[in-house]
Structures are given as C-alpha cells and as structure tokens.
C-alpha positions in Angstrom: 98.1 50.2 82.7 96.5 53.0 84.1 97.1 56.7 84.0 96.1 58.9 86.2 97.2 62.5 87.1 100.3 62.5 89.2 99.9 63.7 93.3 100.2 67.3 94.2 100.8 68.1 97.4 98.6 71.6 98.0 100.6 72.2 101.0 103.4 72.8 99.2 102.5 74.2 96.0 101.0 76.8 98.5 104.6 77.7 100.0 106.0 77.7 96.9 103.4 80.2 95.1 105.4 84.0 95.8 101.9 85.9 94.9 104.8 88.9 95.8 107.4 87.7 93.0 104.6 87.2 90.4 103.3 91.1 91.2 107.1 92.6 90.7 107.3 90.3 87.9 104.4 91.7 86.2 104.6 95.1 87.3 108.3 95.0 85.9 107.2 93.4 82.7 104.9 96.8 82.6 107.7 99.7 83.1 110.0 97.7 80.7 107.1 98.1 77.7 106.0 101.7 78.8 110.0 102.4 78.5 110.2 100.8 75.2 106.9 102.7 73.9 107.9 106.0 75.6 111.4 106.1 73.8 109.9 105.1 70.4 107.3 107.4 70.6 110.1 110.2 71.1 112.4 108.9 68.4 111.4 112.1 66.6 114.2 114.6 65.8 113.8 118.0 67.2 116.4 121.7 67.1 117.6 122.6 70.1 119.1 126.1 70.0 121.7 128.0 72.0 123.0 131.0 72.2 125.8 130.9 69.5 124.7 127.5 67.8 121.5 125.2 67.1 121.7 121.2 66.4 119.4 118.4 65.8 118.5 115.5 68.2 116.7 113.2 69.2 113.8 114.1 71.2 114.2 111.0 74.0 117.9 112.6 74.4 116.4 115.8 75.5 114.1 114.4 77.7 116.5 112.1 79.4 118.8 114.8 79.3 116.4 117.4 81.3 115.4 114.6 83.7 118.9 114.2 84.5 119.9 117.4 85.5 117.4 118.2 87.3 117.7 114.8 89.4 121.3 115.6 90.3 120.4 119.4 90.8 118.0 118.2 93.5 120.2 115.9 94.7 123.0 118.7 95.2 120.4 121.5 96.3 119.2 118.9 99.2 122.6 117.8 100.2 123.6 122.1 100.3 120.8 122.7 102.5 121.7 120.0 104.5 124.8 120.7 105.1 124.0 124.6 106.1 121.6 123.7 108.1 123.7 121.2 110.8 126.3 124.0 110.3 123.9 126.3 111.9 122.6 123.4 114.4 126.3 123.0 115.7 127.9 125.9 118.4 130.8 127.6 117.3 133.9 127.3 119.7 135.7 130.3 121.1 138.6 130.8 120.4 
C-alpha cells in the first residue's frame, strides 16, 4: 500500500487563510506581553505624599491611577464643552 500526501484543495485553503485574523492575533499577542513587562517593570514601591499624610505603593498603581483620571477628566472636559457650545448654537425663546 501506498502513501501519499493527502489532496488539498488551494482554493479553499485560500478562503480559509484570514491574513486579517492572524495580524490582530499577533499584534494582540504583542500588547498583552508589553502589558505584562510594563507592570513588572513598575512593580517597584514608591511614597506618594499629601498634604497631611504620605504612604507607600506600588508604582503601576500610580501610573494607572494618573492615566485614569486624566482619561475621565478629558472625557468630562469634552462632554462640558460640548454641551456649552450647542447651548450657544440653539436660540433662546421669548418669553
């Protein structure tokens, strides 16, 4: 008996290839370890001080914590200015 190597249809192996799925794949596979080296490379503990009062934490937990206020700061700055500005847009009715 003979053995060969089985038929592959190249038509279909080429609609089934997802060159787009392999790119997200990898370029997921990419944040995920920069993520993982970026918090381990913080893992330090650093003193933050206030005004009454100073305590120790983790580095990555100051960083995250900065990034996110100052996403939802943005976030409520651009929805403020919004807002004021189609209150000007709009006419105001007499009364």
């Amino acid at each position: 008996m003979k053995l060969g190597r089985p038929h592959v249809d190249r038509e279909e192996l080429r609609e089934s290839f997802q060159p787009l799925v392999w790119m997200r794949l990898v370029a997921l596979s990419l944040l995920v370890a920069y993520v993982v080296a970026f918090v381990l490379e913080n893992a330090k503990t650093v003193h933050v001080h206030f005004v009454v009062t100073t305590t120790s934490v983790s580095l990555i937990w100051v960083i995250l914590l900065s990034l996110a206020i100052g996403l939802l700061s943005g976030i409520v700055g651009s929805q403020l200015y919004r807002h004021r500005r189609r209150a000007r847009r709009q006419p105001r009715n007499p009364v």
